[in-house]
N, C-alpha and C positions, 0 to 999 in steps of 0.2 A: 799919847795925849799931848806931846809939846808939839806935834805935829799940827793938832785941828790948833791950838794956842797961836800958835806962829802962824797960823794962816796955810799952811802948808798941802795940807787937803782939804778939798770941802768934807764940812762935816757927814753931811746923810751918806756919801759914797763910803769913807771912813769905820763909821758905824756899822754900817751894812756887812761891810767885808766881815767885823768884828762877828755879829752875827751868825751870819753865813759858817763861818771857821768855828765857831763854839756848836752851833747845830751839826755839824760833819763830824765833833769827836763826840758829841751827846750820841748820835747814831751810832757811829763805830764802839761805843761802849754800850749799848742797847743791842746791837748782833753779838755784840762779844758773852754778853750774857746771858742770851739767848742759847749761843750754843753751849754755855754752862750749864744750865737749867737740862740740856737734851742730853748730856753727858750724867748729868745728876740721875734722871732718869732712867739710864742705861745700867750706871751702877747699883741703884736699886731694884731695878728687874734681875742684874745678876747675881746681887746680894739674898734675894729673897729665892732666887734656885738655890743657891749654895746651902741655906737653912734646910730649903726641901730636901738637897742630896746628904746632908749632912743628920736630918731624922731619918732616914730610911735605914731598914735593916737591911745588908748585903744578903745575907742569908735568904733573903723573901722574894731577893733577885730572881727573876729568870725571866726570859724572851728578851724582847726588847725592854728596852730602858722607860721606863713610869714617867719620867721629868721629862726626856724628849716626846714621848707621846699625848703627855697631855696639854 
């Protein structure tokens, strides 16, 4: 700011850059959370097998595995 004050940059080039650099971490924290949201996901597909291997009876087991097949 003492910059554009003192004359030292013009202002709109100033600004701009200002801009520009605030959009670039608005975005790197919009991917960033994006790929939270796809990990979020992942862990609740794998959460929700675990409950399914985790009702099953071993005993009623046999062939192939019920969770891998369906």
């Amino acid at each position: 700011m003492l910059d554009i004050r003192d004359g030292r940059r013009p202002h709109c080039v100033y600004v701009a850059g200002l801009i520009g650099r605030r959009l670039a971490e608005v975005e790197a924290r919009l991917a960033e959370l994006a790929r939270a949201r796809a990990r979020a996901r992942a862990r609740d597909q794998l959460a929700a097998l675990a409950a399914q291997a985790a009702a099953q009876d071993p005993a009623e087991c046999s062939g192939y595995c019920s969770i891998i097949a369906g």
